[in-house]
C-alpha positions as CSV (number, residue, x, y, z in Angstrom):
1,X,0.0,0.0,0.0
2,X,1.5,3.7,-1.0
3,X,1.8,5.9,2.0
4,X,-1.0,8.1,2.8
5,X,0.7,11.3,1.0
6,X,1.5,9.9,-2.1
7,X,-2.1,8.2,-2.3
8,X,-3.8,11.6,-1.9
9,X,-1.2,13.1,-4.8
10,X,-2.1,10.1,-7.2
11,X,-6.0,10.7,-6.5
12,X,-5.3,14.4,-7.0
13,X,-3.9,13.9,-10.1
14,X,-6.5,11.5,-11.4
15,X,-9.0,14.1,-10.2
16,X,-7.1,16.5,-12.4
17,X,-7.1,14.3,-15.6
18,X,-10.8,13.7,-15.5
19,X,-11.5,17.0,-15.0
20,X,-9.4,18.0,-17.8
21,X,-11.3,15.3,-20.5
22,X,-14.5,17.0,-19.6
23,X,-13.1,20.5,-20.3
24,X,-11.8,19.1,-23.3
25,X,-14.8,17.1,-24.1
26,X,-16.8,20.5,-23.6
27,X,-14.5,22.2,-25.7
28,X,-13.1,24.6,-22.3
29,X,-9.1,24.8,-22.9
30,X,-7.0,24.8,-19.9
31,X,-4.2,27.2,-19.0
32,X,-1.2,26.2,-18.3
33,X,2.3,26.6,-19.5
34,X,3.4,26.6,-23.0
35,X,7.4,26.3,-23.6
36,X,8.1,28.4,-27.1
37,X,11.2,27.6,-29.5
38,X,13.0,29.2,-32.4
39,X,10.8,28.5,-35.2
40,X,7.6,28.9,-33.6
41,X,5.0,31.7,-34.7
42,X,4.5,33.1,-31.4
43,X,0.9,34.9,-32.1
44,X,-0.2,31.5,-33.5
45,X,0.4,29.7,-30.5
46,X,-0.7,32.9,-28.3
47,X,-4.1,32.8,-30.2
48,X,-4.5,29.0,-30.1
49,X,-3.9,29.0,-26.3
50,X,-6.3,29.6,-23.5
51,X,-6.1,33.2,-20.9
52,X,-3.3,33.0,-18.1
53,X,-1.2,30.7,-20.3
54,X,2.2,31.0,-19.5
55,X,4.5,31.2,-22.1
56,X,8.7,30.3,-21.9
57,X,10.3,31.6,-24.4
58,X,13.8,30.1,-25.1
59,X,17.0,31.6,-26.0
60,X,16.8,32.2,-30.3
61,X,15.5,35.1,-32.6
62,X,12.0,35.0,-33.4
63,X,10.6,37.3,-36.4
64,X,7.1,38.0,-36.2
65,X,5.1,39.0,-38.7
66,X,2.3,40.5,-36.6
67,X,2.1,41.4,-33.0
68,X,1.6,39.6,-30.3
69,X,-2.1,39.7,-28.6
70,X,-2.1,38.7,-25.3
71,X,-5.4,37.3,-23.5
72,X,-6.7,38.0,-19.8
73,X,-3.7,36.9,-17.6
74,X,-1.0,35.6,-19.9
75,X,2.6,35.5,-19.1
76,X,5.6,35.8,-21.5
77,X,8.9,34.7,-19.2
78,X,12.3,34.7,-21.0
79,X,13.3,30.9,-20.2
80,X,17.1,32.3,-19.6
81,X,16.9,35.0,-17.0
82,X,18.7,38.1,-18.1
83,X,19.4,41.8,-16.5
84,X,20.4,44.1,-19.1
85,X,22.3,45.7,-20.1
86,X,24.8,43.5,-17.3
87,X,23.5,40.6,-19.0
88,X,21.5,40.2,-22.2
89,X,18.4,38.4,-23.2
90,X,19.2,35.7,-25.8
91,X,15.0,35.6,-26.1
92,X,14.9,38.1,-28.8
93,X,11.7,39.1,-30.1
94,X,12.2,41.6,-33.8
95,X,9.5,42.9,-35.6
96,X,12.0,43.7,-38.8
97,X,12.8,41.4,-41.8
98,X,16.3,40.7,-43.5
99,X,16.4,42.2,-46.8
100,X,19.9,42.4,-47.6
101,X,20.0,39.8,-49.7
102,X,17.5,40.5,-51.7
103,X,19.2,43.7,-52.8
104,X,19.7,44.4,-56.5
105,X,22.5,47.3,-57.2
106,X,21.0,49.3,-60.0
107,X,24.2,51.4,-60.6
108,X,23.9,53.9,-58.2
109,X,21.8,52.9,-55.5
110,X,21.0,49.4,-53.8
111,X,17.2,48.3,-53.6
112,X,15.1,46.1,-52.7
113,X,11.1,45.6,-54.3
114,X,8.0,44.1,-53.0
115,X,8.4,46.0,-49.8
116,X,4.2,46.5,-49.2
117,X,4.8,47.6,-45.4
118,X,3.2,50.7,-44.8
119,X,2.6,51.8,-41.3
120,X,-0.2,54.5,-39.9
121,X,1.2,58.0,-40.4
122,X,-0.5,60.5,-38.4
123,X,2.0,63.6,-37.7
124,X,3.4,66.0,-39.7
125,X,7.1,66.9,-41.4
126,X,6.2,70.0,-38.3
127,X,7.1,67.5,-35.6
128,X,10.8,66.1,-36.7
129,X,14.0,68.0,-36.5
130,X,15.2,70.4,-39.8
131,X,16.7,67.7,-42.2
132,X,14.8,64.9,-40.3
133,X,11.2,64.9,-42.1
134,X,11.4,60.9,-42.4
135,X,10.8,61.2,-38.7
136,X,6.9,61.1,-39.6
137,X,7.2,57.2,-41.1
138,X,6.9,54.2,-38.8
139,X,9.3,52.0,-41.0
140,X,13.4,52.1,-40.4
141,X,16.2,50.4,-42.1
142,X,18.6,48.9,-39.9
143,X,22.7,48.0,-40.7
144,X,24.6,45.6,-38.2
145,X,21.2,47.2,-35.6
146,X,22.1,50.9,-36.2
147,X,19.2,52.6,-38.0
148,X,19.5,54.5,-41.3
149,X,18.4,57.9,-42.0
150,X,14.9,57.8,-43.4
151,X,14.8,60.2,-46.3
152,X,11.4,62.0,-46.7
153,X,11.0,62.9,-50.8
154,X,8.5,62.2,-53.8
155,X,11.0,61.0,-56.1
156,X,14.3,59.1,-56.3
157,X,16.3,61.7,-54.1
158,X,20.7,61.6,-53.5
159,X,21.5,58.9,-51.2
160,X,23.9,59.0,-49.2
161,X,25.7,56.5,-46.9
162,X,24.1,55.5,-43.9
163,X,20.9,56.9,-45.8
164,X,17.7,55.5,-47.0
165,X,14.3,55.7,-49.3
166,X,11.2,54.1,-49.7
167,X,9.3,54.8,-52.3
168,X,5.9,53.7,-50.8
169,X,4.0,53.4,-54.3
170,X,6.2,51.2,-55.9
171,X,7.0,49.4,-52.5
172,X,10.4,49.7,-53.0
173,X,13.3,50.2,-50.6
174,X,16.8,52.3,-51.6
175,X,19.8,52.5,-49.7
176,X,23.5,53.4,-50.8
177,X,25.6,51.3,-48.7
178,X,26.5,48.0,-49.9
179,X,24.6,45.1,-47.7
180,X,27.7,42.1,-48.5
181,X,28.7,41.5,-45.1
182,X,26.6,42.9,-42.9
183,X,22.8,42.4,-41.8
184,X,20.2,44.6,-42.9
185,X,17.0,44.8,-42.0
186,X,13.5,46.8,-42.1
187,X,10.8,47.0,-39.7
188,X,7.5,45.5,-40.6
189,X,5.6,44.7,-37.7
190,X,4.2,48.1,-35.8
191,X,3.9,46.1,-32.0
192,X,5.2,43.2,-30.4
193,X,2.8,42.7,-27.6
194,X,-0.7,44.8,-28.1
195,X,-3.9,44.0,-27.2
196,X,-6.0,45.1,-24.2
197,X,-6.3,42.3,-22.2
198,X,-5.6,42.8,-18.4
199,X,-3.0,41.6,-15.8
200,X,-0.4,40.5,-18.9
201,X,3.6,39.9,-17.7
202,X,6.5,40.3,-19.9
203,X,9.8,39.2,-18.5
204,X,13.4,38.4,-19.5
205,X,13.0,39.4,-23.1
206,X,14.6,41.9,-26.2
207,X,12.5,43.4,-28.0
208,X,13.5,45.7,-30.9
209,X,12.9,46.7,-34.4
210,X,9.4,47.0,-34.6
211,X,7.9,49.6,-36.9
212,X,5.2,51.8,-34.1
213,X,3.9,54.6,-35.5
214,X,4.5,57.9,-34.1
215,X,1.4,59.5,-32.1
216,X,0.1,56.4,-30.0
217,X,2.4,53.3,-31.4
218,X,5.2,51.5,-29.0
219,X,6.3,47.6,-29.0
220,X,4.3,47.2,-25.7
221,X,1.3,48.6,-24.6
222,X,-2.6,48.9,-26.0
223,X,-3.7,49.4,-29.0
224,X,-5.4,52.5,-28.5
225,X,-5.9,55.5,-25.9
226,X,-5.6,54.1,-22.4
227,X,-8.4,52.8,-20.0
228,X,-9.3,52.0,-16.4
229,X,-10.7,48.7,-17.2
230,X,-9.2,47.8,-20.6
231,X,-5.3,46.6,-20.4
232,X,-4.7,47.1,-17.2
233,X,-1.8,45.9,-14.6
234,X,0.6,45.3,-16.9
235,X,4.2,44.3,-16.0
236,X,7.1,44.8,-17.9
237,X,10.6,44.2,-16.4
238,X,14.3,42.9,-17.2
239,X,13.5,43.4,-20.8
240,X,15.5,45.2,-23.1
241,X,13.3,47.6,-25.5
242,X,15.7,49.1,-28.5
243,X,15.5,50.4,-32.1
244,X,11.5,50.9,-32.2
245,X,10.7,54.1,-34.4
246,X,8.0,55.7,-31.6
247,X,8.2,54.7,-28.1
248,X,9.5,51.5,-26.1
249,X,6.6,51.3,-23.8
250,X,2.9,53.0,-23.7
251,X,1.2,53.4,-20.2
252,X,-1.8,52.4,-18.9
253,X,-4.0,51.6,-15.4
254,X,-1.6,50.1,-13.1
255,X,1.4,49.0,-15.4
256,X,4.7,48.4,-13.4
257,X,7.7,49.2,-15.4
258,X,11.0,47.6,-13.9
259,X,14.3,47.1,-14.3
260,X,14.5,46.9,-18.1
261,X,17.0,48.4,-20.7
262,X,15.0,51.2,-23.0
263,X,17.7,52.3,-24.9
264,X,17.9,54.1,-28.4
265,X,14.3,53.9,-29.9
266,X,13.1,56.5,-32.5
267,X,11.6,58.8,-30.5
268,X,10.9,58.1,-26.5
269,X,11.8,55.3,-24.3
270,X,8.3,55.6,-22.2
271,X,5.5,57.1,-22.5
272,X,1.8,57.7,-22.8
273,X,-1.9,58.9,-21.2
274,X,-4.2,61.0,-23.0
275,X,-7.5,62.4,-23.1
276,X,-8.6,65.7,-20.9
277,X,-9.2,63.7,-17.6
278,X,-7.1,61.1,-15.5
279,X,-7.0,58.0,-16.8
280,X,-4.1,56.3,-15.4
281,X,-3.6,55.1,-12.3
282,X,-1.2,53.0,-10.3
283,X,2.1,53.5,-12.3
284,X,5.3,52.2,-11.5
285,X,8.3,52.9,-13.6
286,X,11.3,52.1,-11.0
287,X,14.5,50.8,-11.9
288,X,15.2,51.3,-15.6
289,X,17.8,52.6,-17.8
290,X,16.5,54.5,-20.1
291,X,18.8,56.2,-22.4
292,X,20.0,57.4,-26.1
293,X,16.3,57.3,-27.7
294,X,14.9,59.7,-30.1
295,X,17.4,58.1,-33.4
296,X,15.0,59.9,-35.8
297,X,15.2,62.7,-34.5
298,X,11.6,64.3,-33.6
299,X,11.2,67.5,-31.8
300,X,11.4,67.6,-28.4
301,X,8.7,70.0,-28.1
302,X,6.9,67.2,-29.7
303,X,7.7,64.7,-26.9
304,X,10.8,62.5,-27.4
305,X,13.2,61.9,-25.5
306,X,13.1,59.6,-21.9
307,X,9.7,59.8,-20.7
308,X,7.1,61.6,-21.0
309,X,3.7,61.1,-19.1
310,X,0.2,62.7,-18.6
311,X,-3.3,61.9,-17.3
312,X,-2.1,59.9,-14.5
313,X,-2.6,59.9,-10.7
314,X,-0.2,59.2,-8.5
315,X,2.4,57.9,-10.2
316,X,6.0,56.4,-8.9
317,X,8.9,57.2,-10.7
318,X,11.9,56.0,-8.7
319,X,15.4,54.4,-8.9
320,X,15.7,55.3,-12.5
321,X,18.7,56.5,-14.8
322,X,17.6,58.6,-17.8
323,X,20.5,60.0,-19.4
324,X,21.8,60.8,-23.1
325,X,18.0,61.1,-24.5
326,X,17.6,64.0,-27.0
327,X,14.3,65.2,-25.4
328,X,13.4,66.0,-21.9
329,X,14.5,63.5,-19.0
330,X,11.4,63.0,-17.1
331,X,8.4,65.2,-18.1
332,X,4.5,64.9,-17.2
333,X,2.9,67.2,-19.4
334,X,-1.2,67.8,-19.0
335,X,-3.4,66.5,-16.5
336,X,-0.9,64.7,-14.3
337,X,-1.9,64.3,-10.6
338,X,0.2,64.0,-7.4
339,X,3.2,61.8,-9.0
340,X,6.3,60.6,-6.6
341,X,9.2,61.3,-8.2
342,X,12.2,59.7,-5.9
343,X,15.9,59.0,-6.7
344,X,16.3,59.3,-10.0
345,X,19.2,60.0,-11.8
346,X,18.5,62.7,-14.7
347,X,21.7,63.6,-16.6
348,X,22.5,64.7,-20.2
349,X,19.5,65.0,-21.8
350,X,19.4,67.6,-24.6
351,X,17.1,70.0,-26.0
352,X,14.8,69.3,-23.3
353,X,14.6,69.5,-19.7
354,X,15.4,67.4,-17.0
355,X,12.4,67.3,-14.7
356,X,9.0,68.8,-16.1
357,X,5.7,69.5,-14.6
358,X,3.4,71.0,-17.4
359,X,-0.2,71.8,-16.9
360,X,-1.1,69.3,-14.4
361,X,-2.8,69.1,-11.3
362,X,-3.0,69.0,-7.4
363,X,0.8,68.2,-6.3
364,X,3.6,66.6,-7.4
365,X,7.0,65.5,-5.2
366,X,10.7,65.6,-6.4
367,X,13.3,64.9,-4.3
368,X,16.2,62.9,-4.1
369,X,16.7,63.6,-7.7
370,X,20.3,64.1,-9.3
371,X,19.5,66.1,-12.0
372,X,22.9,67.0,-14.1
373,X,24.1,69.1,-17.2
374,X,20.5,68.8,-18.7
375,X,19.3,70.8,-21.1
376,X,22.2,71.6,-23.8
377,X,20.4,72.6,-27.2
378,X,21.4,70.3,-30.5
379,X,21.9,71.9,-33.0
380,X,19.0,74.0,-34.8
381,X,17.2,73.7,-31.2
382,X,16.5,77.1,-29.7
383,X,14.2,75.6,-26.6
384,X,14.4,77.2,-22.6
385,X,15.2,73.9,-20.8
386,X,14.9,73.9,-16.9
387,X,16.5,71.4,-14.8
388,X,13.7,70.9,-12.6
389,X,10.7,73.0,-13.6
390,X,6.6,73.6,-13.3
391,X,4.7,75.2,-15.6
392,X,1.5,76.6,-14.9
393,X,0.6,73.5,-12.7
394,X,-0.2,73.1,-8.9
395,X,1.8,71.8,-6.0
396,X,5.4,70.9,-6.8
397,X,7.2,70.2,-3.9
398,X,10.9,69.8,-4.6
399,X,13.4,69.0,-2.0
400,X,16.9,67.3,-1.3
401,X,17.4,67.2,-5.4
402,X,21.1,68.1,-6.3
403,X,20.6,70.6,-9.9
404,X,24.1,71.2,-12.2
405,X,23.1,73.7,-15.1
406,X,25.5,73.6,-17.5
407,X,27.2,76.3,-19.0
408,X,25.0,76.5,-22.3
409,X,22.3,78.6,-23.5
410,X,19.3,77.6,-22.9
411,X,19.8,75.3,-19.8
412,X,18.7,76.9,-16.6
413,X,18.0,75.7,-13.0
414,X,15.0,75.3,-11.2
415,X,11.7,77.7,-12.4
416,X,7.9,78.4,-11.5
417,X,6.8,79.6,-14.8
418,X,3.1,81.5,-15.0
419,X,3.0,81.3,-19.2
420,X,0.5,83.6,-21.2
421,X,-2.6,81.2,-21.1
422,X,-5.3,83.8,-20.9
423,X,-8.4,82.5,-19.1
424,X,-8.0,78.8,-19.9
425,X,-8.3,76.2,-17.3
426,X,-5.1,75.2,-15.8
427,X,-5.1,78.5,-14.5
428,X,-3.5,79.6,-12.0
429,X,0.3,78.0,-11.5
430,X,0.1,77.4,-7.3
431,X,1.1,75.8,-4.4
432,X,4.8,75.4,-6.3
433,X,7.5,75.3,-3.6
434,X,11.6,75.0,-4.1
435,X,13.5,74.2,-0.6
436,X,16.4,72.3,0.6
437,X,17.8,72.0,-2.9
438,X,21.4,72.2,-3.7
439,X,22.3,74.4,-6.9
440,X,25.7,74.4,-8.9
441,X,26.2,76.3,-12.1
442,X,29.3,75.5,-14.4
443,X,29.5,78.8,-15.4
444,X,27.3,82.3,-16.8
445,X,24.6,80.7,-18.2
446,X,21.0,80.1,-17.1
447,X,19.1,81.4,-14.1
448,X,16.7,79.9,-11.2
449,X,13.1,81.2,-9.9
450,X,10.0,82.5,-10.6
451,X,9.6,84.0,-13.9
452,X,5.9,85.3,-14.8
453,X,4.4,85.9,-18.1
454,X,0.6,86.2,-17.3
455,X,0.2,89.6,-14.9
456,X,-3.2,90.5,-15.5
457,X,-4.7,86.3,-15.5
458,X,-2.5,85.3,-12.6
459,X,-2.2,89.2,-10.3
460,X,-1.7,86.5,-7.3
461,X,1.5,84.8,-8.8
462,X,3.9,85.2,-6.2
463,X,1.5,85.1,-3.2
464,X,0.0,81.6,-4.3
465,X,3.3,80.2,-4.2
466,X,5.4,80.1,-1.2
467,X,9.1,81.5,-1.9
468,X,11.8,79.5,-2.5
469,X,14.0,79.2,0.6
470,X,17.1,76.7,2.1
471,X,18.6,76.3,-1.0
472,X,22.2,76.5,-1.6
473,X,23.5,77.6,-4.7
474,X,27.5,77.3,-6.0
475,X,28.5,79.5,-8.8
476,X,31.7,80.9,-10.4
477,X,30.7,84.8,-9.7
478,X,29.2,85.7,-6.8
479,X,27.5,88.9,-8.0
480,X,26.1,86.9,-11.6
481,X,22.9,88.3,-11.7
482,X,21.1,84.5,-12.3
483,X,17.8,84.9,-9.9
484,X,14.3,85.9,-10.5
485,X,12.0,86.9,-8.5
486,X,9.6,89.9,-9.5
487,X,7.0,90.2,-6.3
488,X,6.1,92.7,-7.4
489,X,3.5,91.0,-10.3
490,X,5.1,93.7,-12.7
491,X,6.0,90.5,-14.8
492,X,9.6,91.9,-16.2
493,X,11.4,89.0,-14.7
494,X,14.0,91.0,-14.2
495,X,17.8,89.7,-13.0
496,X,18.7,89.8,-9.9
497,X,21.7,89.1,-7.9
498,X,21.7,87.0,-5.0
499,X,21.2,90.1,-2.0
500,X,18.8,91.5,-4.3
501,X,16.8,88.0,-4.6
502,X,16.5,87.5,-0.8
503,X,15.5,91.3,-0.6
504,X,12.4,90.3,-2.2
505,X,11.7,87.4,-0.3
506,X,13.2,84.7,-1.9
507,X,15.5,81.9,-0.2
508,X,16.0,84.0,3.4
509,X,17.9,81.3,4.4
510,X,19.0,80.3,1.2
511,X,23.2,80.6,1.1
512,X,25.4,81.3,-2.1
513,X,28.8,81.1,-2.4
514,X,31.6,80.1,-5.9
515,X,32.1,76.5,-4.3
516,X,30.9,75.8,-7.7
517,X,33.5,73.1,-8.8
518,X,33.7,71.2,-5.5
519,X,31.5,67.8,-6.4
520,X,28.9,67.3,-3.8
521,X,28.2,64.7,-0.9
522,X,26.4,61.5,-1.9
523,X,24.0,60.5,0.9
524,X,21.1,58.2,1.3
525,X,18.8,57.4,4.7
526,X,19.6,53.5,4.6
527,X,16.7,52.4,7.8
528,X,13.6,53.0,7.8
529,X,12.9,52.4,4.6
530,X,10.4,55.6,2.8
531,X,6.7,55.1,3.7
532,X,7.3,53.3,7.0
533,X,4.6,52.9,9.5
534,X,6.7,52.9,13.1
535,X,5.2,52.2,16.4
536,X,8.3,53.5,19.0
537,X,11.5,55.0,19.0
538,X,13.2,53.9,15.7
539,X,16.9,54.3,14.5
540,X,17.6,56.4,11.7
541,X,20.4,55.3,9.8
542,X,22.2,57.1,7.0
543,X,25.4,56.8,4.7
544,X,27.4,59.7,3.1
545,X,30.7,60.2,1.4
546,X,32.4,63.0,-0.6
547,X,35.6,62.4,-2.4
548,X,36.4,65.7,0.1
549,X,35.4,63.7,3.4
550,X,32.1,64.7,5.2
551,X,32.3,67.1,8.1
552,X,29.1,66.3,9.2
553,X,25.1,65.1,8.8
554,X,22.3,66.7,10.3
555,X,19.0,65.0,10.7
556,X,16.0,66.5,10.5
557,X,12.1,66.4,11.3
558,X,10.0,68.1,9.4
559,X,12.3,70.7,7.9
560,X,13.7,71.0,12.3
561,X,16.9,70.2,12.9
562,X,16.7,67.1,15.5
563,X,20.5,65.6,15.5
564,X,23.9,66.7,14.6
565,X,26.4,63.5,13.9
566,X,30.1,64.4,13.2
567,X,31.7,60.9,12.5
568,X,29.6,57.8,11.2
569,X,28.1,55.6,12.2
570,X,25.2,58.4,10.5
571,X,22.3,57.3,13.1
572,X,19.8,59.2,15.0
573,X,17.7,57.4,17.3
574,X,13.9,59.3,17.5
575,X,12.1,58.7,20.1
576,X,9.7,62.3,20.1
577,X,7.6,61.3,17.1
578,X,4.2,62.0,17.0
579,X,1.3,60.8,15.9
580,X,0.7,61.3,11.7
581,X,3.5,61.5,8.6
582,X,6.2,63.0,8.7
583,X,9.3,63.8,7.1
584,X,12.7,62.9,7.7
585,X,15.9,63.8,6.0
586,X,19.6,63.3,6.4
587,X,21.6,66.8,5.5
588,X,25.2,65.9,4.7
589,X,27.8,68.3,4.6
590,X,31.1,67.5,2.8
591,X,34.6,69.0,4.1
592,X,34.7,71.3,1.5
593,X,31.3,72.8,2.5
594,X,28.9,71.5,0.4
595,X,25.7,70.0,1.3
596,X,23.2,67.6,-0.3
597,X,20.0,66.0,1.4
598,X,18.3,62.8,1.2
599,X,14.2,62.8,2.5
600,X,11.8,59.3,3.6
601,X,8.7,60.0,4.7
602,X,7.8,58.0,7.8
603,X,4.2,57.7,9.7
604,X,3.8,57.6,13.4
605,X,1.1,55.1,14.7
């Protein structure tokens, strides 16, 4: 006789094979899991599969020819676990073609016929960069994976090298370099996973070369505007998204994006959420590298560059590196609500700025941002590009951020901007307040403060937003006229030096000095971790360093200074807390005497 255990598992498991012949029998498919191998058509298998199948994908390269369409549930888990861009993900999903070899030379040019891709073109030559009107199509032409300049003519035009045409109406493709030897490729298919079914995971995966239309296409996401019930709770993570002409990712209700690689895609690595009222909600972006995207070269007044988000409610953007993107870093433009925006690193970005807020709503939190040498114009860009910025929008609180503006016109610090809207409704730009932020210019250029535009639709500017104050600034002249601050609603945003700006109100306890080339200290409240309920006295732990040595951290509680620590350990045991939320922070001063903070908020029970 079996032992009792393994009698009950072999009863289970006839149980379970009965059951499933009388699903079968009724014609019910079970999910389960679904290993996939090179040479399988993955939407095939996808469509003949029941909801919350999972699906392993093994290592190989798998072409599709449409997109993937996910059902209620389903899974799609690289079988080789990857963590780019440390380690790669030989599960490669394309949405391109190889086409070299069916190249004819006619002379002059290579090309290719019986090319009847055509993808959804919905923008205008208005929205690419001078010289870049191919921007608008969704197909790209790929050598060895680096994408070709898309030439935008009616006729046969001069091709150049690392150049390409497509002459839609007789679905033919030109290109000047000569394929022998190398890979080349086009894209064809405008998604890889799209569809709006709910609570889908995508793991462990590349995913590149697919041909999403600008305004609304990406190789994840829905296949339309996004919804509260359609799509929704999405996961994305360890994937690496690259050489897709729009956007990696699109948004929607509750998507978690984490810990993938979204690197060099034709216009922006994430974005997404439209429509004049919320409609996202529970976003998570934490974790990713996004970097290098906008290839064909869209404006960033358009929206390229690292992400770029609107009608959402309380999103989480943390833990992210966005650098090298030409476009702004991170910017939430119309109808955003009350995002978290927490220890990010924003560096390099061009022609855009590095932290946005633009007509949105209610609040919005920055802190423990490092924000660095954003802003530089490409060339033929012309665009004002704040470092951390909100434009006629409510609530900004930014704190413990360290800003560099570098020394290039255009780039400027950190700004409440009141534009010339007239009577519309975002009016009027409140509640915006700059504190606890450390400053350094690399040279003349740019400014920081308030800077209004709209006198006679906002008269209350200044008084419906409290003044900067605590922030330090470093700078190499210490009577540059960089600050604005007009209280006086005359709206000539005049410049002002740094007596003059605290004359008027502005940062009273702010200091300034030409420590501008001195680094700054790195430091980071290790215990409790943010959004801790506590019950009693609790430890506060923190770490800093400065290549100078640090001379000393400071904790505070709620902007009061509670504990001065001269030598680590960095700990601060509190034991006054009362009952609510609160915030703590951890001011670390290096021995060259400069400071940088790092804020959690903590609750009291």
């Amino acid at each position: 006789m079996f032992p009792q255990s393994v009698h009950h598992d072999k009863s289970s498991k006839t149980l379970f094979a009965l059951v499933a012949i009388v699903l079968c029998f009724l014609g019910v498919a079970q999910a389960g899991t679904v290993d996939i191998r090179p040479g399988a058509d993955i939407p095939s298998v996808v469509n003949a599969s029941p909801a919350g199948t999972t699906f392993i994908v093994y290592p190989g390269l798998y072409r599709l020819t449409e997109p993937i369409a996910p059902k209620d549930g389903d899974s799609f888990l690289g079988q080789t676990a990857c963590a780019p861009p440390t380690t790669s993900c030989p599960a490669i999903i394309s949405g391109s073609r190889v086409i070299g070899s069916l190249a004819t030379f006619d002379g002059t040019h290579y090309k290719v016929t019986g090319q009847t891709q055509q993808g959804a073109i919905s923008i205008s030559t208005a929205q690419c960069q001078p010289g870049w009107d191919g921007c608008i199509y969704p197909e790209d032409l790929f050598f060895d994976g680096v994408p070709y300049t898309h030439l935008y003519s009616g006729f046969l035009p001069n091709i150049l090298s690392q150049q390409w045409w497509f002459d839609y109406s007789s679905q033919t493709i030109y290109f000047h370099d000569n394929p022998v030897g190398h890979v080349v490729e086009t894209s064809v298919v405008p998604a890889a996973f799209s569809s709006w079914a709910n609570n889908v995971t995508i793991s462990d995966l590349t995913i590149k070369g697919f041909a999403a239309p600008a305004n609304g296409g990406a190789a994840i996401g829905p296949p339309g505007n996004p919804s509260q019930t359609l799509a929704v709770n999405w996961k994305i993570q360890n994937c690496e998204i690259s050489l897709n002409h729009s956007g990696g990712v699109m948004i929607n209700f509750g998507m978690q994006i984490l810990n993938n690689y979204i690197h060099n895609n034709g216009e922006i690595g994430i974005y997404g959420g439209m429509g004049n009222h919320i409609v996202t909600d529970g976003l998570v972006i934490a974790q990713n590298l996004v970097t290098y995207n906008n290839y064909a070269h869209f404006l960033p007044g358009y929206g390229s560059g690292g992400m770029k988000i609107s009608s959402t409610l309380g999103a989480v953007i943390r833990g992210n590196t966005v650098t090298n993107n030409d476009g702004a870093g991170i910017h939430f433009d119309m109808n955003a609500a009350s995002p978290l925006v927490d220890g990010n690193i924003v560096m390099n970005n061009a022609s855009g700025g590095g932290l946005q807020y633009e007509i949105s709503l209610v609040s919005a939190t920055f802190r423990n941002n490092v924000v660095v040498k954003n802003g530089v114009n490409l060339p033929n860009e012309t665009t004002a590009n704040p470092a951390v910025g909100s434009f006629d929008s409510v609530g900004v609180n930014s704190y413990c951020n360290v800003l560099e503006i570098p020394n290039a016109a255009g780039a400027y610090g950190w700004a409440v901007v009141a534009s010339k809207h007239g009577t519309d409704k975002y009016l009027p730009s409140a509640g915006n307040t700059f504190h606890h932020n450390t400053v350094i210019f690399d040279g003349s250029h740019g400014w920081v403060g308030f800077s209004q535009h709209d006198p006679f639709d906002q008269p209350n500017f200044f008084a419906n937003n409290p003044a900067p104050d605590f922030n330090a600034y470093h700078m190499p002249n210490a009577s540059a006229t960089t600050f604005k601050y007009d209280n006086n609603e005359s709206g000539q945003n005049t410049n002002l030096t740094f007596a003059e700006y605290q004359a008027r109100g502005a940062d009273v306890h702010g200091t300034m000095d030409t420590k501008y080339n001195e680094g700054y200290p790195t430091v980071k409240i290790t215990s409790p971790a943010d959004e801790t309920n506590v019950n009693g006295p609790v430890t506060v732990t923190a770490t800093a360093s400065d290549s100078h040595g640090i001379n000393k951290v400071e904790f505070f509680v709620d902007w009061k200074l509670a504990s001065t620590v001269i030598s680590p350990p960095y700990n601060y045991d509190w034991s006054t807390a009362t009952t609510g939320t609160h915030t703590v922070a951890a001011m670390a001063y290096s021995d060259a005497g400069i400071s940088a903070c790092y804020a959690v908020t903590l609750h009291k029970n």
